[in-house]
Backbone as a chain_set.jsonl record, in Angstrom:
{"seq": "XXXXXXXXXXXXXXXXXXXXXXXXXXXXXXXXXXXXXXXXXXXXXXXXXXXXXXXXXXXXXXXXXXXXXXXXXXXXXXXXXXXXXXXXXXXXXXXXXXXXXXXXXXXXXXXXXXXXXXXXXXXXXXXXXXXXXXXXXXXXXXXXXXXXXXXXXXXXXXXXXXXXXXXXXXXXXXXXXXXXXXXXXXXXXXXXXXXXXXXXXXXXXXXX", "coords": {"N": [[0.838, -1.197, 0.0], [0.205, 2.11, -0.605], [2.31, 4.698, 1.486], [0.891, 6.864, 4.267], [1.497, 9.749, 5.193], [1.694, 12.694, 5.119], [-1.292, 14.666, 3.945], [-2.318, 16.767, 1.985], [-5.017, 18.72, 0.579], [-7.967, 19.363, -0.945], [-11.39, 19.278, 1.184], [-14.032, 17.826, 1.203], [-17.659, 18.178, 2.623], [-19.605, 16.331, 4.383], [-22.148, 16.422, 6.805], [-23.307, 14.711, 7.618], [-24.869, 12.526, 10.308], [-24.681, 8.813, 10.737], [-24.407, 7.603, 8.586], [-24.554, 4.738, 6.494], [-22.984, 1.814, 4.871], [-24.55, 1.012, 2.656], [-24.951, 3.205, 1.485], [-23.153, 4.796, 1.209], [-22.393, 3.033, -0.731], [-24.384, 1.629, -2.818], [-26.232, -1.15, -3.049], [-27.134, -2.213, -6.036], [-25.115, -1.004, -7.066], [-23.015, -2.663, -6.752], [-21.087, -4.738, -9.008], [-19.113, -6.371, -9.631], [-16.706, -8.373, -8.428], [-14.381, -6.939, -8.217], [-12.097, -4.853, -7.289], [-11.772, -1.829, -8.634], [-13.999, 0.354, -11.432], [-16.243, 1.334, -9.284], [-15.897, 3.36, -8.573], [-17.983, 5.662, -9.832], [-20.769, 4.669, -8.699], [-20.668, 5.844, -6.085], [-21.877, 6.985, -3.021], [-24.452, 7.156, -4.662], [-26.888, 7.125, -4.372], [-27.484, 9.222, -3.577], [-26.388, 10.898, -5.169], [-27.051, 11.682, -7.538], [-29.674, 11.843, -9.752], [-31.588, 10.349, -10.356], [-31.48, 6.809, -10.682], [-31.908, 5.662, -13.301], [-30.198, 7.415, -16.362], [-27.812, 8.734, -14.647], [-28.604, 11.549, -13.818], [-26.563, 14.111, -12.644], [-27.315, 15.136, -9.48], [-27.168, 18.576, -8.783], [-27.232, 19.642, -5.681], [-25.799, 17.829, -4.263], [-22.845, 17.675, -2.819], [-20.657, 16.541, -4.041], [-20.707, 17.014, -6.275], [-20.85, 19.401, -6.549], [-18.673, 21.965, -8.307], [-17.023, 23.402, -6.983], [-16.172, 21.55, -4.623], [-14.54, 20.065, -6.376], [-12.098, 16.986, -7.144], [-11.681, 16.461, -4.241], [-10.209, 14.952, -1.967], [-10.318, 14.517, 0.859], [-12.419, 13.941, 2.995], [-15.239, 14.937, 5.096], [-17.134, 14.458, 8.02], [-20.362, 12.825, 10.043], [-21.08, 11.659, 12.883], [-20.42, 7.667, 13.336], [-19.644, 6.923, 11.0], [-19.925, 4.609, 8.379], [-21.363, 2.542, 9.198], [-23.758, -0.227, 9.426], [-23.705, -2.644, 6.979], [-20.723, -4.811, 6.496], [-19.507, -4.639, 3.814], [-16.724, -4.143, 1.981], [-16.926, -2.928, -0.083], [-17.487, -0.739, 0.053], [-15.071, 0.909, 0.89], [-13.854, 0.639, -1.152], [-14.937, 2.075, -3.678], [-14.968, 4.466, -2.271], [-12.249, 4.858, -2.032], [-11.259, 4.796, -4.957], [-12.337, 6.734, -5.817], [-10.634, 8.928, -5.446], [-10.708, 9.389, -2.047], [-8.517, 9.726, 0.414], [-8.301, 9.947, 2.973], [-10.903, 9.945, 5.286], [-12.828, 12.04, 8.086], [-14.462, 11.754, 10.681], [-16.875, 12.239, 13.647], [-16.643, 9.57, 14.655], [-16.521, 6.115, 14.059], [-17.885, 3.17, 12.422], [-16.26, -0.035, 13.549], [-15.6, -2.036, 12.089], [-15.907, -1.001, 9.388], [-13.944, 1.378, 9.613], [-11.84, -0.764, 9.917], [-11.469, -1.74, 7.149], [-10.984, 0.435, 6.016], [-8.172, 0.777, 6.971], [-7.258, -1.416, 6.442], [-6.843, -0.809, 3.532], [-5.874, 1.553, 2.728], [-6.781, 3.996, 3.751], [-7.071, 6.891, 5.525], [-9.051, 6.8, 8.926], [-9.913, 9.103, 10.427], [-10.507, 10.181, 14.156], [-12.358, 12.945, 15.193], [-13.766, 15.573, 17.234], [-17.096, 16.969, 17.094], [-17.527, 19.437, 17.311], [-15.172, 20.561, 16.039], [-14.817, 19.273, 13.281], [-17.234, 20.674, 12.093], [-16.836, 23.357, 12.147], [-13.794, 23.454, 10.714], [-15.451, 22.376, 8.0], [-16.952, 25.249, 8.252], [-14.584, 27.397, 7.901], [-13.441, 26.288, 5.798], [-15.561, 26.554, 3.472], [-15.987, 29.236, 2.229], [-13.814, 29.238, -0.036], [-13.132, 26.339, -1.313], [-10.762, 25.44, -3.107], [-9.295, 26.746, -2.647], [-8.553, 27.31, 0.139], [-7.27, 24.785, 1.805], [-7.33, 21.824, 3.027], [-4.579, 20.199, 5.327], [-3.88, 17.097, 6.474], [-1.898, 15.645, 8.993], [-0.604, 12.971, 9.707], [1.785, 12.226, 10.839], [2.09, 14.074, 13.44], [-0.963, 13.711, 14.437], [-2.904, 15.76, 13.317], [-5.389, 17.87, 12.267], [-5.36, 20.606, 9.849], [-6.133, 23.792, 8.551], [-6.412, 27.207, 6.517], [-7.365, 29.689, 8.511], [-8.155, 28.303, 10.391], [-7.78, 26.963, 14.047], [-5.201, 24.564, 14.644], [-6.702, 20.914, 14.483], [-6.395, 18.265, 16.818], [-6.379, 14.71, 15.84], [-8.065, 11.345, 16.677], [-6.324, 8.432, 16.702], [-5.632, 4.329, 16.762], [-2.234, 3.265, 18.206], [-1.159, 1.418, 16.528], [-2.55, 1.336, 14.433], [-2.13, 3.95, 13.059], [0.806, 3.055, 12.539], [0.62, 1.237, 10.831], [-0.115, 2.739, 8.645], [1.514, 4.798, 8.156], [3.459, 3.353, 7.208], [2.906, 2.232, 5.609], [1.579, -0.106, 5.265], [-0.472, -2.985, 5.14], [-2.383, -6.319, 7.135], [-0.785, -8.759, 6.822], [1.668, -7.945, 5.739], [2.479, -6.665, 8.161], [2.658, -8.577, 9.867], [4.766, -9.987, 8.229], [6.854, -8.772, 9.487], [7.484, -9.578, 11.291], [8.933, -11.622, 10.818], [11.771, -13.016, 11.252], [11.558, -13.89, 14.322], [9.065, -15.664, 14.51], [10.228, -17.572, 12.848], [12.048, -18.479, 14.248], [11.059, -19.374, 16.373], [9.114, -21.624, 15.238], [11.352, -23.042, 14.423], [11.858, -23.786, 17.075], [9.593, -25.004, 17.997], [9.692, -27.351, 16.137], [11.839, -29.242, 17.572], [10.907, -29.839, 20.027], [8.079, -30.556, 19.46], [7.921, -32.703, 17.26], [6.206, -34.206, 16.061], [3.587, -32.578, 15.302], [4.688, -31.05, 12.77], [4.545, -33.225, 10.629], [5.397, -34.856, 8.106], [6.694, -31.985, 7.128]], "CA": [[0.0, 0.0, 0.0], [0.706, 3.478, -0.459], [2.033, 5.118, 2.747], [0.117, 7.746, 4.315], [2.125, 10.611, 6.257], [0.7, 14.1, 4.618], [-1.983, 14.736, 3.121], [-2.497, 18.381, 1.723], [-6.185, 19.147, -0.212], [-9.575, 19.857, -0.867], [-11.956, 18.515, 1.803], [-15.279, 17.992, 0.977], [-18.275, 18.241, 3.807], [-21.233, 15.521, 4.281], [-21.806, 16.072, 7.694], [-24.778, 13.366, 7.951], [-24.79, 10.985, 10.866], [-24.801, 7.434, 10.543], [-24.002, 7.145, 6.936], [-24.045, 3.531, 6.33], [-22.438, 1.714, 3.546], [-25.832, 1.307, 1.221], [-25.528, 4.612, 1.336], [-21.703, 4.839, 0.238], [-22.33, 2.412, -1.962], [-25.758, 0.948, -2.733], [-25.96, -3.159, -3.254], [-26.927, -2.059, -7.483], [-23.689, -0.41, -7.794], [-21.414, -4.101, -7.1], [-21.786, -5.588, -10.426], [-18.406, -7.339, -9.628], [-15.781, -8.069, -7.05], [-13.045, -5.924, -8.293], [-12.327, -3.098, -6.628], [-11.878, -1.212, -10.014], [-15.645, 0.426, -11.406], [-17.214, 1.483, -8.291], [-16.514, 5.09, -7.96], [-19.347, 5.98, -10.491], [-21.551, 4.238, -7.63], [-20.087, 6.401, -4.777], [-23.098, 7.839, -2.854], [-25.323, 7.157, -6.233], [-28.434, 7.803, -4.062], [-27.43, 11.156, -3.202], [-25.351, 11.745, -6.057], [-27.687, 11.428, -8.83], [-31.578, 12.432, -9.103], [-32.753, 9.02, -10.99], [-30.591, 5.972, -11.165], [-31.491, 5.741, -14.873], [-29.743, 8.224, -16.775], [-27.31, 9.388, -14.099], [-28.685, 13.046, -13.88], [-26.114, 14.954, -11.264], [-27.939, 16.433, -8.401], [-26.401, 19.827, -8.398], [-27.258, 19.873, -4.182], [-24.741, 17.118, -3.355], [-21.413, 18.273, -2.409], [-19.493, 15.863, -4.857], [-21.522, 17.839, -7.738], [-20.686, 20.951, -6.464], [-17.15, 22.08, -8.331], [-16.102, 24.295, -5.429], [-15.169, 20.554, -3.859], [-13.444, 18.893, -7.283], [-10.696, 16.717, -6.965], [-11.674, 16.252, -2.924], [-9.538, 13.765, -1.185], [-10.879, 14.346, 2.286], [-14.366, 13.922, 3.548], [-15.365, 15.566, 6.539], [-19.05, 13.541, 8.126], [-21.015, 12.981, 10.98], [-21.1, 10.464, 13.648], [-20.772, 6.495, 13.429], [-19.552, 7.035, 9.75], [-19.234, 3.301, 7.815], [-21.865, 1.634, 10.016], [-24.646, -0.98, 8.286], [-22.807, -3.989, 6.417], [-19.454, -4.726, 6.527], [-19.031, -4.734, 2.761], [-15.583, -3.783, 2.046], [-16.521, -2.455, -1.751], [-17.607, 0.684, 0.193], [-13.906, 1.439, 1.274], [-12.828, 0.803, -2.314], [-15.024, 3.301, -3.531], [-13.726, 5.741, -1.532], [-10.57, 4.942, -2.792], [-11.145, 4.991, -6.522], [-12.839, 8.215, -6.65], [-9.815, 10.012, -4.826], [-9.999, 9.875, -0.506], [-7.466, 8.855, 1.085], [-8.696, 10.092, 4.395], [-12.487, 10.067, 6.082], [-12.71, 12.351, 9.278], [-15.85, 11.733, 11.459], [-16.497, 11.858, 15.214], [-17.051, 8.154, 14.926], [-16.516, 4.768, 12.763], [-18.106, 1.829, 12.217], [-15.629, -0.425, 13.122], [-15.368, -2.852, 10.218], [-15.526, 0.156, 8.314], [-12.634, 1.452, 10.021], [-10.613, -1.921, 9.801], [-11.207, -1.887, 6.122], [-10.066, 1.408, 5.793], [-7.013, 0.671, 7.335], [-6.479, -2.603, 5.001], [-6.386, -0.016, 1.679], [-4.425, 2.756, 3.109], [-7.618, 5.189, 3.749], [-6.711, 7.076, 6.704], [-10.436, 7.081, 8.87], [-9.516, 10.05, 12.11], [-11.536, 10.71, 14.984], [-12.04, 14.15, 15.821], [-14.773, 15.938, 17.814], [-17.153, 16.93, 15.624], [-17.66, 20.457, 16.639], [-14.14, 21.391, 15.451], [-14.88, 19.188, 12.314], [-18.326, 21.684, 11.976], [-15.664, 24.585, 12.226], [-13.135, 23.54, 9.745], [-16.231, 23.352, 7.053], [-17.203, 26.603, 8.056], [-13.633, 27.949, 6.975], [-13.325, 26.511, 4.168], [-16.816, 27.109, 2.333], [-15.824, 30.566, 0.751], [-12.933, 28.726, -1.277], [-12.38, 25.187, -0.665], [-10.139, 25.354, -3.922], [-7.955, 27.741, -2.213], [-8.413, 26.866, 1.741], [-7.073, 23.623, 1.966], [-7.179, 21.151, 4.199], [-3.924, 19.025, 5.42], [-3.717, 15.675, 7.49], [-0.389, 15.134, 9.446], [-0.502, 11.443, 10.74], [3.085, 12.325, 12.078], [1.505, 15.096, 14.18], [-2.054, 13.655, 14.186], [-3.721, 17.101, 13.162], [-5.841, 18.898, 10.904], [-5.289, 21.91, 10.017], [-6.507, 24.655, 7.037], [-6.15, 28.287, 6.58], [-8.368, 31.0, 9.442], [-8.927, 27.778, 11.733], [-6.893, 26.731, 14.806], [-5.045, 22.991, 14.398], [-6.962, 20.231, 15.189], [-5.826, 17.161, 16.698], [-7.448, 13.797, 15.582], [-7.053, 10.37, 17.045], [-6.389, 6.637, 15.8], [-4.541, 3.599, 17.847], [-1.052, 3.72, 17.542], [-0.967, 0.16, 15.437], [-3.448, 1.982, 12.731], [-1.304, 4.631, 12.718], [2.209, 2.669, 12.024], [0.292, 0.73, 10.015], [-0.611, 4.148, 8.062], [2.462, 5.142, 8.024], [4.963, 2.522, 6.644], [1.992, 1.256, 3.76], [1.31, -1.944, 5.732], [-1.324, -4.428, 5.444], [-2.093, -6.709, 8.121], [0.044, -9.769, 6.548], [2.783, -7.099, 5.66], [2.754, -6.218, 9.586], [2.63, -9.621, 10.646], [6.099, -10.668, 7.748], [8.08, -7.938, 9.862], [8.131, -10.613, 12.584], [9.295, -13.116, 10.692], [12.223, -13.937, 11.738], [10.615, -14.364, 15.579], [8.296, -16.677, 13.895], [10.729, -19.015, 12.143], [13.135, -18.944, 15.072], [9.595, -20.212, 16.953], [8.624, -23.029, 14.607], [12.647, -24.147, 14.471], [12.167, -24.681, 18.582], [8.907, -25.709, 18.083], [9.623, -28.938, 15.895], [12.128, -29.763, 18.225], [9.828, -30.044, 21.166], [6.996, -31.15, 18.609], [7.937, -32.846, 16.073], [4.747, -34.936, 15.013], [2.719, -31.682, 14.822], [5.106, -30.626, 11.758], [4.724, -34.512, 9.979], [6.402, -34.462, 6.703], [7.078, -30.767, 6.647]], "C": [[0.874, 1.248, 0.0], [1.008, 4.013, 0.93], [1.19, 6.096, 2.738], [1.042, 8.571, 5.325], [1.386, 12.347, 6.462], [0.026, 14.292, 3.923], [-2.242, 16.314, 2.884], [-3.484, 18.433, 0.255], [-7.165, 18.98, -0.141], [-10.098, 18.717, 0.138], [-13.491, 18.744, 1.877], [-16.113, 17.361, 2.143], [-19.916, 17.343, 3.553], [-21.364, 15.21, 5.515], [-23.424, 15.679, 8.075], [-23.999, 12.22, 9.301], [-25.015, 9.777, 10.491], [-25.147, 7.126, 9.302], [-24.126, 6.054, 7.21], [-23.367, 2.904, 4.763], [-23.511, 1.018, 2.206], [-25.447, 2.413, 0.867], [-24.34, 5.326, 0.741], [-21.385, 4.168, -0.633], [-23.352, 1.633, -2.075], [-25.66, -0.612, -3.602], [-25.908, -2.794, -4.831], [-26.269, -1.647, -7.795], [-22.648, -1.569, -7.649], [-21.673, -4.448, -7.72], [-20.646, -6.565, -10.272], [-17.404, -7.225, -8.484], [-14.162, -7.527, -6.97], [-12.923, -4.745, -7.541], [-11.94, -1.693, -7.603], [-14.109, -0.782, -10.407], [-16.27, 0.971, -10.585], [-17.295, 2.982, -8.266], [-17.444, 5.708, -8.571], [-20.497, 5.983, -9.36], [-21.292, 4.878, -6.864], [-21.341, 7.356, -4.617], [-24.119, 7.833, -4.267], [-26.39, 7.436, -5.682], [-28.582, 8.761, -3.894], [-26.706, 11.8, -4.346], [-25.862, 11.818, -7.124], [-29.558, 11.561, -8.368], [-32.484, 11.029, -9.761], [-31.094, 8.146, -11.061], [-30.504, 5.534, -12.988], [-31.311, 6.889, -15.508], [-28.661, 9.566, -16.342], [-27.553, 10.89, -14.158], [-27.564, 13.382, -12.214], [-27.493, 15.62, -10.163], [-26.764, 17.436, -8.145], [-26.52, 20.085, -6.694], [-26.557, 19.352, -3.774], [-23.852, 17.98, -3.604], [-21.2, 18.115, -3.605], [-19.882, 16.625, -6.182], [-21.132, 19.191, -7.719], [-19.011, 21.354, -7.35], [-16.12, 23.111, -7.273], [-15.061, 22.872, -4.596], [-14.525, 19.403, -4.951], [-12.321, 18.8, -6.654], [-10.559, 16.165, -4.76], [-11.051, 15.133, -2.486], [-9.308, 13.706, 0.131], [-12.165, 14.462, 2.78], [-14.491, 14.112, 4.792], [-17.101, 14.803, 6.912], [-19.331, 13.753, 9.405], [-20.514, 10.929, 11.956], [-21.462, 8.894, 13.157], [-20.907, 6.5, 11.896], [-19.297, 5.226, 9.544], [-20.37, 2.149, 8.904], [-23.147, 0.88, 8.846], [-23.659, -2.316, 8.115], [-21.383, -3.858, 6.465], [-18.692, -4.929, 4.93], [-17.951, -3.7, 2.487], [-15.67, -2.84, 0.884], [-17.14, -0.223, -0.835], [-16.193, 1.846, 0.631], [-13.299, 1.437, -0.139], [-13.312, 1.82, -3.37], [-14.831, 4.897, -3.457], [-12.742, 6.182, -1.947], [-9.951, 5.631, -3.854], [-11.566, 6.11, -6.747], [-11.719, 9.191, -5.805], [-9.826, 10.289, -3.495], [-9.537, 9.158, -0.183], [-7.793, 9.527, 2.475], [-10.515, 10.995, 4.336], [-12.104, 11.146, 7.848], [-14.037, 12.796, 10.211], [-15.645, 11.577, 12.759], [-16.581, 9.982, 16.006], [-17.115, 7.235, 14.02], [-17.338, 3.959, 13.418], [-16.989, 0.912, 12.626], [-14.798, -1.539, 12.724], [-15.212, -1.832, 9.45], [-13.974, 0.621, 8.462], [-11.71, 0.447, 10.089], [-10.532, -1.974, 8.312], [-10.652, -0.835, 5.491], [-8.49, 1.084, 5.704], [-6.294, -0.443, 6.291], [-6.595, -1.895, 3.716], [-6.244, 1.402, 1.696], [-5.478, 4.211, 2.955], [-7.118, 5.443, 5.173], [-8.593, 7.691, 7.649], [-10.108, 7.668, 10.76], [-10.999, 10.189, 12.876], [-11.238, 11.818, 15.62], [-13.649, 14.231, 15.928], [-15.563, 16.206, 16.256], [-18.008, 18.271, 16.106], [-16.631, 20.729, 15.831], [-14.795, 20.358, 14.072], [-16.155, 19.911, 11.423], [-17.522, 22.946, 11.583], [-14.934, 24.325, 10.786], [-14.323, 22.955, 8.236], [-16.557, 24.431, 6.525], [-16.245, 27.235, 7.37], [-13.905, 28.116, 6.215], [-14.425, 26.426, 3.182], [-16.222, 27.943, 1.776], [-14.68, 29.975, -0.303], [-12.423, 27.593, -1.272], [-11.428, 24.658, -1.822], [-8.57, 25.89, -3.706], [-7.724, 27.708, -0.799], [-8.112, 25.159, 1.847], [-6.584, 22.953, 3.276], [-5.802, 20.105, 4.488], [-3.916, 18.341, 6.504], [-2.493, 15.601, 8.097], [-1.124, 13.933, 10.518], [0.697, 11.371, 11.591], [2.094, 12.681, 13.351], [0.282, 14.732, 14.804], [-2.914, 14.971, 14.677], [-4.112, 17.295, 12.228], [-5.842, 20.125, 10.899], [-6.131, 22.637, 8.539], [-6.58, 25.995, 7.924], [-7.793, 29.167, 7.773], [-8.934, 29.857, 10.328], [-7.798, 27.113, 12.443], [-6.825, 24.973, 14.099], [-5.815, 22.313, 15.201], [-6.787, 18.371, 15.762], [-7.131, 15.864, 16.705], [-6.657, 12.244, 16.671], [-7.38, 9.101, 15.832], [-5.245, 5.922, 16.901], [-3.4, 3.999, 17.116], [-0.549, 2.298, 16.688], [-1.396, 1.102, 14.336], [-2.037, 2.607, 12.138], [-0.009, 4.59, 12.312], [1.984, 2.255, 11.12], [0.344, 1.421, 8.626], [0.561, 4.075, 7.515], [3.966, 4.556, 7.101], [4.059, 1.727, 5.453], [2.031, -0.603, 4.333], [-0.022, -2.164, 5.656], [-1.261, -5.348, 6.576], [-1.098, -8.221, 7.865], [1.289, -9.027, 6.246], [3.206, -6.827, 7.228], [2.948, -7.289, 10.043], [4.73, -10.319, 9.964], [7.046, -9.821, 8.513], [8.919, -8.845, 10.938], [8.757, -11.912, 12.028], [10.437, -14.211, 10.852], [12.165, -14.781, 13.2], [9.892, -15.595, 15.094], [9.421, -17.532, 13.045], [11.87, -19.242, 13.093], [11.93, -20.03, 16.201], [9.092, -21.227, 16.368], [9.869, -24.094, 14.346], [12.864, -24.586, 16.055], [11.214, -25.648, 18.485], [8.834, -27.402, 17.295], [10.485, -29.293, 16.734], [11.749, -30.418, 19.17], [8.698, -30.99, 20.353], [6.886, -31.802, 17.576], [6.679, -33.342, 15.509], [3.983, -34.108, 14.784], [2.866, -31.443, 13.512], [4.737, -32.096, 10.17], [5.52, -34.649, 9.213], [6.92, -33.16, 6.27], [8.482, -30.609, 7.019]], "O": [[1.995, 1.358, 0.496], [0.075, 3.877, 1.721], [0.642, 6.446, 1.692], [1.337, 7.964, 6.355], [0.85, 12.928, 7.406], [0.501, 14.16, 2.796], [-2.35, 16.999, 3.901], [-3.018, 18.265, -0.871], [-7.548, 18.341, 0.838], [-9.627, 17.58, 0.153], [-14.05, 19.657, 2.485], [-15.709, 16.341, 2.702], [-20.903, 17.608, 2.868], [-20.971, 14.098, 5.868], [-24.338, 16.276, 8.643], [-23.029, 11.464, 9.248], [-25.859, 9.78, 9.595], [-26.118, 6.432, 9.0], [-23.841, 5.892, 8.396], [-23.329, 3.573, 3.73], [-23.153, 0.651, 1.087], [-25.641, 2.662, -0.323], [-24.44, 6.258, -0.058], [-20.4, 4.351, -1.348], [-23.291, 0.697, -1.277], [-25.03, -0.894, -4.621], [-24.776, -2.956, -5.288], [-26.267, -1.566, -9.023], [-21.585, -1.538, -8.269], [-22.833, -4.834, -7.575], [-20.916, -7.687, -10.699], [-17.275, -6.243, -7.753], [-13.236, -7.624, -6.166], [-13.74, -3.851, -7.32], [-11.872, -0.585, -7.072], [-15.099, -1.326, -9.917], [-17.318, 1.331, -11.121], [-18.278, 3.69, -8.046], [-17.969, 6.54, -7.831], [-21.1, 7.017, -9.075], [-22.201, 4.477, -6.137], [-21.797, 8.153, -5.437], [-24.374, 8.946, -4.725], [-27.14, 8.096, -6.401], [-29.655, 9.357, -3.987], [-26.475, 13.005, -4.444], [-25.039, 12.085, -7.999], [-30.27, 11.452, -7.37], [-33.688, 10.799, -9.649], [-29.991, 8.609, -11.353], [-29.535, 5.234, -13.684], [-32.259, 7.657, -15.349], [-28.487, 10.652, -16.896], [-26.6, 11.537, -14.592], [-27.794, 12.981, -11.073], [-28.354, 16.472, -10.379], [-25.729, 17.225, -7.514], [-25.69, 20.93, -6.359], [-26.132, 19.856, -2.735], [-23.936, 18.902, -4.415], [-21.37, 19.028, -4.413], [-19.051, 16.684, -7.088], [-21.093, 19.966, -8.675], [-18.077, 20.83, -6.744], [-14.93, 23.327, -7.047], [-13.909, 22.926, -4.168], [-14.131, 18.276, -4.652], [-11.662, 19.602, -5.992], [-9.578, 15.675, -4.201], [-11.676, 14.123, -2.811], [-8.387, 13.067, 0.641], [-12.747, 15.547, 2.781], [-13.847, 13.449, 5.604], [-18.011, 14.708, 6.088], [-18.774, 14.66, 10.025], [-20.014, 9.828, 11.723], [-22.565, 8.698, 12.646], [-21.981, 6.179, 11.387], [-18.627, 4.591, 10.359], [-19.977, 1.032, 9.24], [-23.391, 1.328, 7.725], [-23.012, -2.845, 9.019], [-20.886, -2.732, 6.471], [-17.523, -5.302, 4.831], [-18.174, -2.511, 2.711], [-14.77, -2.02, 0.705], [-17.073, 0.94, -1.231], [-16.216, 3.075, 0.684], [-12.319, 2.15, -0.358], [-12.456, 2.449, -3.992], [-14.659, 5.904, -4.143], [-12.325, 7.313, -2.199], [-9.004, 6.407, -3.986], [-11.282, 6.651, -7.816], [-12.133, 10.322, -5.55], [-9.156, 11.279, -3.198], [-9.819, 7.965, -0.293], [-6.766, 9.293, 3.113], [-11.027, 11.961, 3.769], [-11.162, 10.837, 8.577], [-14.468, 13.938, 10.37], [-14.657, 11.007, 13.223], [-16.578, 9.473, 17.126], [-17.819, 7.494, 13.044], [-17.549, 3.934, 14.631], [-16.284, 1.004, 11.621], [-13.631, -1.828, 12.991], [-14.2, -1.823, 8.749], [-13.046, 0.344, 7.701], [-10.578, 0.843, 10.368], [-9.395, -2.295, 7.968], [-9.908, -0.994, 4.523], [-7.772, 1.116, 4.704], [-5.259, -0.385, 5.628], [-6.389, -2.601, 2.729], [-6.474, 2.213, 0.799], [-5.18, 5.213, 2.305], [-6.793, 4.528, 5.93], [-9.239, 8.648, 7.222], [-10.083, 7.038, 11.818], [-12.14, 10.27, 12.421], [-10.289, 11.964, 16.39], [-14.515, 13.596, 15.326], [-15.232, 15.98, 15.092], [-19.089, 18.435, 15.539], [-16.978, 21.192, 14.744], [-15.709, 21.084, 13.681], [-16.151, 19.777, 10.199], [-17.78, 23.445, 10.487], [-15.379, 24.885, 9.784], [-13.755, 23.267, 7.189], [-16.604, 24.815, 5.356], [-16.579, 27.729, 6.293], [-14.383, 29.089, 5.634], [-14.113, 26.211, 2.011], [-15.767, 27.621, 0.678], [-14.778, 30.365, -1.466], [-11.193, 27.567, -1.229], [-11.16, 23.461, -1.715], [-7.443, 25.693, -4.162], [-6.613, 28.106, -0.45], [-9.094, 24.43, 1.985], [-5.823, 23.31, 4.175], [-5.894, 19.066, 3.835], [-3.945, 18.946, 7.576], [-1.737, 15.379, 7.151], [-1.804, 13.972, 11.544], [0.802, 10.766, 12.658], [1.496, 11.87, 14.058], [0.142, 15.335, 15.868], [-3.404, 15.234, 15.775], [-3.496, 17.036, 11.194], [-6.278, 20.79, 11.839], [-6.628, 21.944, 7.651], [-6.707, 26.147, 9.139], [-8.995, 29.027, 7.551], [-9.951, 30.08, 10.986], [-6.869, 26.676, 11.764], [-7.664, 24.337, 13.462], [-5.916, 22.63, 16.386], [-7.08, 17.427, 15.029], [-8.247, 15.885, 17.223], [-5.534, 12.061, 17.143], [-8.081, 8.897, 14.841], [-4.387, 6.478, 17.588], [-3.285, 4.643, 16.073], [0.596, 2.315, 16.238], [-0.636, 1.547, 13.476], [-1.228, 2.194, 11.307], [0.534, 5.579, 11.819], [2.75, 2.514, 10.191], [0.755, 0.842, 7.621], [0.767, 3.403, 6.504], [4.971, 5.078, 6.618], [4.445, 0.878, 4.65], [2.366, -1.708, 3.909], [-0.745, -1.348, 6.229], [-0.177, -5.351, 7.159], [-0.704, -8.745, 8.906], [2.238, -9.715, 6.622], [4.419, -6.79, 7.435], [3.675, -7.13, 11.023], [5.609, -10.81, 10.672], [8.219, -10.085, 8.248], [10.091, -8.926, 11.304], [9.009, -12.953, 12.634], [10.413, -15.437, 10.742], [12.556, -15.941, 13.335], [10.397, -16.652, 15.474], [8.806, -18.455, 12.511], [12.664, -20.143, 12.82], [12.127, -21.176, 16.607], [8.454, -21.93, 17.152], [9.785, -25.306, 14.149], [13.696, -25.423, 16.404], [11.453, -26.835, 18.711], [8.175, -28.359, 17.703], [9.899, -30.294, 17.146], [12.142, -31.576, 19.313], [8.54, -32.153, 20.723], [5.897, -31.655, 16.858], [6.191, -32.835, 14.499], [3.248, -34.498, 13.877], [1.872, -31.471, 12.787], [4.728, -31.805, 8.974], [6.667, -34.56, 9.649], [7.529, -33.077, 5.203], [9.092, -29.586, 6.707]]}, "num_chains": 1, "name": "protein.A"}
């Protein structure tokens, strides 16, 4: 995976509670199990005024061009909750965020984040009310950046604000790990542990 350390741009605002993932990605938008395709589908119930003939709704955000190009989403409480379908983190992905920042995950949502290098912060959620407010008059030109070093958000005319995440996520984040990538770091621990363990055990190992 890509690491994640700074992120610096547009952050677009859907500050709805309890999003679920119908709703980030509705069951008629998986046609297959790639994670390629989907961002068309992203929010399609809110992002479109008829499913046949994709008309934009000019009222969603993502329609709005004040927030093109957005690769941060600012939301509401108990973001990613509903099913644990993963195609709603890929999604995400494919249409450009690499970081979610709500006062609250789902979290399956939040573990699947973390397995495809979305960064998903918890911060209060007046200050994430606040740093909207900012940046409305130009969110082309007020930009928002992430420091996972630091864990803060910041953007122009609003104080920094700090977010959290464990500090696994966050190494995880940081060095582009996966959880089988985090697990091969140990590996020589683990093969110095299975060369005591046939000693002690051999018939567990049989022919290996």
């Amino acid at each position: 995976m890509q690491p994640f350390t700074i992120l610096t741009g547009v952050a677009a605002p859907l500050l709805r509670p309890n999003i679920d993932t119908d709703a980030i990605i509705p069951s008629r938008e998986m046609k297959s199990v790639s994670k390629q395709g989907l961002a068309e589908g992203l929010f399609a119930g809110w992002r479109y005024t008829a499913v046949a003939g994709r008309a934009p709704d000019p009222g969603f955000v993502l329609n709005d061009p004040a927030y093109a190009g957005a690769s941060i989403l600012l939301s509401g409480e108990n973001f990613g909750c509903g099913s644990s379908r993963e195609h709603a983190v890929w999604a995400l992905a494919e249409y450009g965020f690499r970081a979610v920042i709500a006062p609250s995950f789902s979290p399956i949502f939040q573990n699947n984040c973390l397995r495809n290098g979305i960064l998903a912060a918890r911060a209060p959620a007046s200050g994430i009310e606040r740093l909207a407010s900012a940046i409305a008059p130009d969110p082309q030109s007020r930009l928002v950046t992430v420091d996972l070093h630091a864990r803060t958000i910041a953007a122009p005319e609003v104080d920094a604000m700090a977010f959290e995440i464990a500090d696994e996520a966050r190494a995880m984040l940081l060095q582009g790990l996966d959880a089988i990538a985090l697990t091969l770091q140990s590996a020589p621990q683990i093969e110095a542990f299975r060369a005591k363990d046939r000693l002690e055990r051999p018939w567990v190992y049989g022919g290996d």
